[in-house]
C-alpha positions as CSV (number, residue, x, y, z in Angstrom):
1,X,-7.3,64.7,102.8
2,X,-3.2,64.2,101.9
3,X,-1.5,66.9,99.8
4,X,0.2,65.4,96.7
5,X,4.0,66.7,96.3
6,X,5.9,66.6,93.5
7,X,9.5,64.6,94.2
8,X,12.3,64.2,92.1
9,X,14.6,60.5,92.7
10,X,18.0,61.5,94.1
11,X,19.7,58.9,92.2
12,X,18.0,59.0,88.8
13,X,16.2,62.3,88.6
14,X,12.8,61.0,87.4
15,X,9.6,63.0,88.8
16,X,7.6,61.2,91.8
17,X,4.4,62.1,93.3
18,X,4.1,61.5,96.9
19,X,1.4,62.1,100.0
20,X,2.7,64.5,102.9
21,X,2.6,61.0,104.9
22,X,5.3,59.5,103.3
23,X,8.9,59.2,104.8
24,X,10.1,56.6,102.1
25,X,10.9,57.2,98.9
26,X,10.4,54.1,96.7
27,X,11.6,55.0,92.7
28,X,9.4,52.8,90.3
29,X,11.9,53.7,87.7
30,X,15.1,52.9,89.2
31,X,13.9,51.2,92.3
32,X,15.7,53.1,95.0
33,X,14.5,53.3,98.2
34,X,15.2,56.2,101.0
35,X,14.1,57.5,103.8
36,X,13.4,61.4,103.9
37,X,14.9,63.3,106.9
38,X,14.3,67.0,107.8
39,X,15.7,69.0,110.8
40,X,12.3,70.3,111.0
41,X,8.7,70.1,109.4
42,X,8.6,69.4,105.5
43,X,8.3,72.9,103.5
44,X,6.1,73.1,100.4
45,X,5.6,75.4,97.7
46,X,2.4,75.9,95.7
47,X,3.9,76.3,92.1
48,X,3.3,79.9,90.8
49,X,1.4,80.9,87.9
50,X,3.8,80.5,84.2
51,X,3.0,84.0,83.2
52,X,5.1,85.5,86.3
53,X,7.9,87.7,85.5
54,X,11.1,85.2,85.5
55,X,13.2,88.4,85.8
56,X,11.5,89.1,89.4
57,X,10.8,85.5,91.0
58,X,8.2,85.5,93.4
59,X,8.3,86.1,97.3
60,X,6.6,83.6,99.4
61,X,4.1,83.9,102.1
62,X,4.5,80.8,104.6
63,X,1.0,78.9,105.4
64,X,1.2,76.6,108.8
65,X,-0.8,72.9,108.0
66,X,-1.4,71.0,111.2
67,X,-3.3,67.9,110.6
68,X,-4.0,65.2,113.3
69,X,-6.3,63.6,116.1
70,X,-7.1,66.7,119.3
71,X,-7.7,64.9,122.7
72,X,-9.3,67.1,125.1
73,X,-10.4,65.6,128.8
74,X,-12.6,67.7,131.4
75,X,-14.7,66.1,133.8
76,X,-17.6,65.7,131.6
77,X,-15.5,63.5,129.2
78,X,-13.3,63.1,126.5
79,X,-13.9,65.2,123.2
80,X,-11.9,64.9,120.0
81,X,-11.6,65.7,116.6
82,X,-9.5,65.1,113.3
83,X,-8.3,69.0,112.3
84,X,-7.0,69.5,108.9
85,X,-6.2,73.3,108.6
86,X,-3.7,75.2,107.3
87,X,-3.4,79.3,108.5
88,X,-1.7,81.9,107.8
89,X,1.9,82.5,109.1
90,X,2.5,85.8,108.2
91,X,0.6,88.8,109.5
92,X,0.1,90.9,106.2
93,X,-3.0,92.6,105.8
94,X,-4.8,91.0,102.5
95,X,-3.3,87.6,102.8
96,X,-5.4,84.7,102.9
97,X,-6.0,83.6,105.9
98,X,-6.0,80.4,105.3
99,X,-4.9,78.2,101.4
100,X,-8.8,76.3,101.4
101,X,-8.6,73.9,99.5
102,X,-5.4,74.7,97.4
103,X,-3.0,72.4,98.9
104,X,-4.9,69.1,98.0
105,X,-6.1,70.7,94.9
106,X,-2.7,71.2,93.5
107,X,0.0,69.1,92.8
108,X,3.3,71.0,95.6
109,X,6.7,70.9,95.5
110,X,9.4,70.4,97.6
111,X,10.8,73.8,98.9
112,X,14.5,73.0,97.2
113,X,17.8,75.2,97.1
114,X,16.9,76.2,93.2
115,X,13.5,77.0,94.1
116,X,13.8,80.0,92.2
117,X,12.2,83.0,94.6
118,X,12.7,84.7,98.7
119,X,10.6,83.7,101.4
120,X,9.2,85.5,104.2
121,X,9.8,84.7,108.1
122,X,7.2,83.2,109.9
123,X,5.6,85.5,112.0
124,X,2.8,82.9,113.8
125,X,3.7,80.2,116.2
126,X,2.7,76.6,115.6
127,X,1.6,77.2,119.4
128,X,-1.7,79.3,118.0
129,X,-1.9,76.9,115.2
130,X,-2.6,74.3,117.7
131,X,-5.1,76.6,120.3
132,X,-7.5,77.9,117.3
133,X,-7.8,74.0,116.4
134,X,-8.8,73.3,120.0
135,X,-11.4,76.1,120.1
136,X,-13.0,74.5,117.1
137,X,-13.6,71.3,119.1
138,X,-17.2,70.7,120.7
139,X,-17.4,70.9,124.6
140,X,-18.3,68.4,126.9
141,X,-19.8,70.3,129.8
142,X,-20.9,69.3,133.6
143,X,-23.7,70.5,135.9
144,X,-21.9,68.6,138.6
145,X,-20.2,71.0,140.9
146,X,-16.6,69.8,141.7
147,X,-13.4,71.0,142.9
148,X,-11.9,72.9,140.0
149,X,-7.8,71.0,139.6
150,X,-4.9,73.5,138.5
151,X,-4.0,72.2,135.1
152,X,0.3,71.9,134.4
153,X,1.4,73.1,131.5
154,X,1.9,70.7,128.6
155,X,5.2,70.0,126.4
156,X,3.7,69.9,122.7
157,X,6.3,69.0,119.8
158,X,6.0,70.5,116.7
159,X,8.8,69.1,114.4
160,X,12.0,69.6,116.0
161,X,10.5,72.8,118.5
162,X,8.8,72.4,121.3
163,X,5.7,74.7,122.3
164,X,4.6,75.6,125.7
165,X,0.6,75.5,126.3
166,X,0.0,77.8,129.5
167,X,-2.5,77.1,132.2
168,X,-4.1,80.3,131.1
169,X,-4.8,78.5,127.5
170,X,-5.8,74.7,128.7
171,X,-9.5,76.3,130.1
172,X,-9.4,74.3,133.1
173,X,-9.8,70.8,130.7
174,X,-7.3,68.5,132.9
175,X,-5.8,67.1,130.1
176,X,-5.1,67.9,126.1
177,X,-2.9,66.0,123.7
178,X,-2.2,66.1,119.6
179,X,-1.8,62.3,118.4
180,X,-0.6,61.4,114.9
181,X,-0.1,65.2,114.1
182,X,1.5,66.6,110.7
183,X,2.7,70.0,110.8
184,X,4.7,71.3,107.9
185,X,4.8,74.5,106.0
186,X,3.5,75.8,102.6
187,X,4.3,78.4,100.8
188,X,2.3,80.6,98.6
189,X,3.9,82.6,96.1
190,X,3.2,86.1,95.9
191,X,3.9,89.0,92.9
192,X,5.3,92.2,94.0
193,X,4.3,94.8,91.2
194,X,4.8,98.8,91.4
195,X,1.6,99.3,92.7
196,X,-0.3,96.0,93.7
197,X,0.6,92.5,95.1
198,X,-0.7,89.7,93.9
199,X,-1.8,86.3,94.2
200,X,1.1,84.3,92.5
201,X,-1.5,81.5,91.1
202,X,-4.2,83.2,90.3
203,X,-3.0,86.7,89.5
204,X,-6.0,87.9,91.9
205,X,-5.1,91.4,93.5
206,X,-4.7,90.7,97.3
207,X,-3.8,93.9,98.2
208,X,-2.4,97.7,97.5
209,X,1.3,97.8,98.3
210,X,1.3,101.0,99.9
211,X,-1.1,99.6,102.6
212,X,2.2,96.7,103.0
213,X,4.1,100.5,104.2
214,X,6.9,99.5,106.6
215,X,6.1,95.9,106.1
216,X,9.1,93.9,105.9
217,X,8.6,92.4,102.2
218,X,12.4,91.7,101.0
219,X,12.3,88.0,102.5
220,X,15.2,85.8,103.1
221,X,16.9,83.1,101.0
222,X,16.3,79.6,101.4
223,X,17.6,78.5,104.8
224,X,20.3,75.4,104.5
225,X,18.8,73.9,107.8
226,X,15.3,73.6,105.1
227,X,17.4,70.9,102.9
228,X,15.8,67.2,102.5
229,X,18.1,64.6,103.4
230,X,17.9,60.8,102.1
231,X,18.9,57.4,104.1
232,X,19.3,54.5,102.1
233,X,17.3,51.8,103.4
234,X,19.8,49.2,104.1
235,X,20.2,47.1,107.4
236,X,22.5,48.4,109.5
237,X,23.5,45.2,111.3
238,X,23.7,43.1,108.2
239,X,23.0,45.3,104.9
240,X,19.9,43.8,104.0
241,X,17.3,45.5,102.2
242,X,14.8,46.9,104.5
243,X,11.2,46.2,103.7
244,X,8.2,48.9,104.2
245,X,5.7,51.2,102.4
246,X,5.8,54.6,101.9
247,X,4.1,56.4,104.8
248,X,6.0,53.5,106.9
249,X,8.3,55.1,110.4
250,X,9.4,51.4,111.2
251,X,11.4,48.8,108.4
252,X,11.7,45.4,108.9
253,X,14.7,43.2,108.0
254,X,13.6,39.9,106.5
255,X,16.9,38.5,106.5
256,X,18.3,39.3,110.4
257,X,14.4,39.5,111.6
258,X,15.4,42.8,112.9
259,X,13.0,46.3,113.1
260,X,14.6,49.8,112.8
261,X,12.7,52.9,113.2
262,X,13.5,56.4,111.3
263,X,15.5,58.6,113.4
264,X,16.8,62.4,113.6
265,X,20.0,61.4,111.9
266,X,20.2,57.6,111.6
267,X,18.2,54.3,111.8
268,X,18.1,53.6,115.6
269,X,17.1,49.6,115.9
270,X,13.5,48.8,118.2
271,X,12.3,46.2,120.4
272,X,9.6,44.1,118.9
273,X,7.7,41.0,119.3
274,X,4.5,38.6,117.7
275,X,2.0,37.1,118.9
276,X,1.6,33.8,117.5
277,X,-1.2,33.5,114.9
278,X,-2.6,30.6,113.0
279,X,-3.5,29.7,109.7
280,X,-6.2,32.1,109.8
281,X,-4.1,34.7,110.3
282,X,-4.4,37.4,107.6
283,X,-3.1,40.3,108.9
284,X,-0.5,41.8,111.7
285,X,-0.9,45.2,113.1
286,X,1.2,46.4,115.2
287,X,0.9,48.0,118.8
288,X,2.9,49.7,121.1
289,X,3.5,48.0,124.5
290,X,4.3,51.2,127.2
291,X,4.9,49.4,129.9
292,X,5.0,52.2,132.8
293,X,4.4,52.9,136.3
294,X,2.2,55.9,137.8
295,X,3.1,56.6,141.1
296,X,0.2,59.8,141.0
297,X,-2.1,56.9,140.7
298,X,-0.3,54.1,142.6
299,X,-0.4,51.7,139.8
300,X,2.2,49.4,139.1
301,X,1.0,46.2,138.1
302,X,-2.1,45.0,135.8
303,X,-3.6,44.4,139.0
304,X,-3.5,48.1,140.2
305,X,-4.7,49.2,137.1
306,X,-7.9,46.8,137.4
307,X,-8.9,48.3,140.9
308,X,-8.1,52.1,140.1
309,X,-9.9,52.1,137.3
310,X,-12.8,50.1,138.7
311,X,-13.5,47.3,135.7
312,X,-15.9,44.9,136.6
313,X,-13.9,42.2,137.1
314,X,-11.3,40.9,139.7
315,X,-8.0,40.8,139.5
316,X,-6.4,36.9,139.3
317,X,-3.4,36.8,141.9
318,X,-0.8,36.3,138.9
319,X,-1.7,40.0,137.9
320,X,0.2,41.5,140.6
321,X,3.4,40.4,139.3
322,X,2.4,41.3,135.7
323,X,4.1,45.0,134.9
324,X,1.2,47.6,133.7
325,X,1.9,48.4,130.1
326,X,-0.8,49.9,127.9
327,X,-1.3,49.0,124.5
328,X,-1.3,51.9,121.9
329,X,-2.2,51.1,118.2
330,X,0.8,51.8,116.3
331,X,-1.4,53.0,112.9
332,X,-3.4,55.9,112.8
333,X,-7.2,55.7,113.4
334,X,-10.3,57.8,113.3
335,X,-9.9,59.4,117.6
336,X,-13.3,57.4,118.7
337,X,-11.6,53.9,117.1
338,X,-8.4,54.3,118.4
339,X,-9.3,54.9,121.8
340,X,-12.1,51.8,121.4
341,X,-8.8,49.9,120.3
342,X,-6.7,50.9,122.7
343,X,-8.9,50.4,125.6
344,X,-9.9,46.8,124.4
345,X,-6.5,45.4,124.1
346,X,-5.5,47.1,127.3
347,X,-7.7,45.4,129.4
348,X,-7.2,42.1,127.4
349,X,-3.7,42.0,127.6
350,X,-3.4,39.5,129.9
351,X,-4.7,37.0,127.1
352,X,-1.5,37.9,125.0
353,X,1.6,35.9,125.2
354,X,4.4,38.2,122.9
355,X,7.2,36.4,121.9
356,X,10.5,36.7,119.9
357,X,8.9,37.1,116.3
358,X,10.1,36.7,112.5
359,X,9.1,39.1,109.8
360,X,6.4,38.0,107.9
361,X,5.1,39.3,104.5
362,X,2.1,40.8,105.9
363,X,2.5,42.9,108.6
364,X,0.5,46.4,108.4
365,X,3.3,49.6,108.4
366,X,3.6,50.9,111.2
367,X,3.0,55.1,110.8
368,X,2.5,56.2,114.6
369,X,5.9,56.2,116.3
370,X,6.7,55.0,119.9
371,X,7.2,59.1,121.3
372,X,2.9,59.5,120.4
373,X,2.4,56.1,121.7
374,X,4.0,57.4,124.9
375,X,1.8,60.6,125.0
376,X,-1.5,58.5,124.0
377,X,-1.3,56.9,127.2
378,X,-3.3,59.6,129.8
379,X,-6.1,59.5,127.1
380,X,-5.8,55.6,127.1
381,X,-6.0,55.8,130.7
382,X,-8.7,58.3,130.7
383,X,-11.0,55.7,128.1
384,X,-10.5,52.5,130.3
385,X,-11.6,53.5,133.0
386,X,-15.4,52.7,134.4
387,X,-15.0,55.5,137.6
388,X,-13.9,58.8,136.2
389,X,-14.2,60.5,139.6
390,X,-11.3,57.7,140.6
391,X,-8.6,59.1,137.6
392,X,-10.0,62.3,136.1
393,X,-9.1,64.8,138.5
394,X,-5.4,63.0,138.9
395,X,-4.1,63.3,135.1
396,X,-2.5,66.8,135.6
397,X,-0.6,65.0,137.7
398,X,0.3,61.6,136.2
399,X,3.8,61.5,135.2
400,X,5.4,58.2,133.8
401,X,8.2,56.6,135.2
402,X,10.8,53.4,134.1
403,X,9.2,53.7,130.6
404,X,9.6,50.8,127.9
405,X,8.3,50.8,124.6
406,X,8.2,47.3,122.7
407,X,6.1,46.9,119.4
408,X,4.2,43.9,119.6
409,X,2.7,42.3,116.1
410,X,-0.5,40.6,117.0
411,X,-2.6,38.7,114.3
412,X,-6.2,39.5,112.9
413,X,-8.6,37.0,110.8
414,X,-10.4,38.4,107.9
415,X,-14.0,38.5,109.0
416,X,-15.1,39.6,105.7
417,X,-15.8,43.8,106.1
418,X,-13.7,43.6,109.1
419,X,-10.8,42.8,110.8
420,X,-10.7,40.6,114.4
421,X,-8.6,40.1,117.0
422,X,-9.4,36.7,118.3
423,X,-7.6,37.0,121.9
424,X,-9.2,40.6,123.0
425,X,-12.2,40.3,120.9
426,X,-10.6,43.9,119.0
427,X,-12.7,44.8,115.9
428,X,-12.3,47.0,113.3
429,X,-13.6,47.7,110.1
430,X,-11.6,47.4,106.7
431,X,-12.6,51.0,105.8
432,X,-11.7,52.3,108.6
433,X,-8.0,51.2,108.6
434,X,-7.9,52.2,104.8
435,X,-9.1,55.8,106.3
436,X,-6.5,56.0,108.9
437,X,-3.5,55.9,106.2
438,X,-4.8,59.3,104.8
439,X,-4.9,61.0,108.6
């Protein structure tokens, strides 16, 4: 479920609400548009109670949200899960472990320089964030007896840090990734009085504060590196209005036919392409092409792929010139759909002919960027293929090499509840896409 924040309009001041997925700010009033930039995750603040002391603003306990799609691959399979939680990052004795449902029950705000109040240091990695939601997830097990394969360590990015997961954590699963992940912070205000501290909203008596003895409780002022920046959506190559909706990472310029996605500090321009629909077209979605080689697995070409993977079918001569590239959905989905996707228009890419495209008014936003596309494609792998004994036991060891990312429009008719992809047979239902903008 998405968090509602409360935003003002950096050009006329007037009070927006917005999801935690958004990353364009669109004015109704004024009708600006910008993009939102942070150095780091988005910070939050649960509003505290009115009746709090003005002359003693509040201190602030920071919460950890992760929400997203967990991968996990052993031998038995592949397992997943969508995690929504939100822990505690701060170990003090009578917090809250964890907000409930607070943060979608209440309207937040954006942590802002005159956020009136001092906020404690976080004290929990992301990294433990991420390994109690993988404990949650169910376990496929095996009664096969096989050679046990060393797991590496994995590279996770949380905002702008990355996190080391250690062999010692992984539990021998040969593979684990996070796909379409939020992670940003909330804060929960807290009321220091002479004796007691309190729960900032509710006033509820958390705990003594001698038992917070030799606790560090003075907190720190807001950090300038914490400070929401705003892009104006403009074309950089011609000055043209950019189109897209809110929770959009890629805008499209109707007038150059150009595609820019949000970047650290700037709009950095993307390769993209269409597949030529008809006039039973009703829809675009986007994929990401990651066209790749994996030497670990000696595939190079479609054709490779085909053989290492063992699909019932054989490979047509042409194939062995065509480049591997899987095809990554570039919008979020439930983790059993997107790999269905994935894996269908993988193996039926050689029925798509991309091509030098011109926006059209409706193409679906795109709100999975190309650096997950790039990590979705092990567990892409993993799904596609018929022999697991043949590819399993490698991923540890795949590693990517002359990477491209193109996004590739292709078009979709409106079988009434769902939506179809006439040259790989890709299905979907309506409700399900709808879902995936709120993961």
């Amino acid at each position: 479920m998405d968090i509602r924040i409360e935003q003002e309009c950096p050009q006329c001041g007037a009070q927006i609400t917005l999801t935690e997925s958004d990353r364009l700010l669109s004015c109704p009033y004024c009708g600006v548009k910008s993009f939102m930039q942070s150095a780091g995750a988005f910070r939050y603040v649960i509003p505290p109670s009115s009746r709090i002391d003005v002359s003693a603003p509040p201190l602030y306990a920071p919460y950890l949200r992760f929400k997203g799609n967990v991968f996990l691959v052993n031998e038995a399979g592949i397992t997943y899960k969508v995690m929504d939680t939100t822990r505690q990052g701060y170990e003090l004795t009578g917090l809250p472990p964890s907000l409930g449902v607070r943060p979608q029950a209440m309207h937040l705000k954006r942590l802002l320089p005159t956020t009136s109040g001092r906020y404690l240091r976080l004290t929990t990695k992301a990294r433990v964030i991420l390994e109690k939601a993988v404990r949650l997830l169910p376990r496929r097990e095996t009664h096969t007896m096989r050679e046990k394969v060393e797991p590496e360590k994995d590279m996770i990015y949380i905002g702008s840090r990355m996190e080391t997961i250690s062999n010692a954590d992984r539990d021998h699963f040969l593979h684990r990734a996070f796909i379409g992940e939020t992670v940003s912070f909330v804060y929960l205000p807290l009321e220091l009085t002479d004796t007691d501290i309190l729960d900032g909203v509710t006033g509820t008596r958390l705990l003594p504060l001698e038992k917070a003895a030799g606790v560090p409780l003075r907190g720190a002022p807001f950090n300038p590196r914490w400070q929401v920046g705003f892009m104006p959506t403009l074309c950089p190559r011609c000055g043209w209005s950019l189109d897209g909706e809110g929770d959009c990472l890629v805008m499209t310029c109707s007038n150059c036919d150009t595609a820019w996605a949000l970047g650290q500090r700037d709009l950095k321009q993307i390769a993209w392409q269409m597949v030529a629909g008809d006039r039973g077209t009703a829809l675009y979605l986007g994929f990401w092409k990651i066209s790749a080689h994996i030497p670990a697995l000696d595939i190079y070409s479609f054709a490779d792929f085909i053989q290492r993977t063992n699909q019932p079918m054989v490979a047509k001569p042409q194939w062995h010139e065509r480049v591997m590239s899987y095809w990554i959905p570039a919008f979020k989905l439930r983790p059993k759909i997107f790999l269905r996707t994935g894996r269908q228009t993988t193996l039926g890419q050689w029925r798509l002919k991309p091509e030098d495209g011109h926006v059209v008014p409706n193409l679906y936003p795109v709100t999975l960027p190309a650096s997950e596309a790039k990590q979705s494609v092990k567990v892409i792998l993993a799904a596609s293929t018929a022999s697991r004994k043949k590819i399993f036991p490698f991923l540890p060891e795949v590693r990517l090499q002359d990477v491209t990312a193109t996004l590739v429009f292709l078009p979709f008719v409106d079988k009434g509840h769902d939506w179809y992809q006439p040259h790989t047979g890709t299905a979907m239902s309506k409700n399900v896409l709808r879902f995936g903008r709120s993961l």
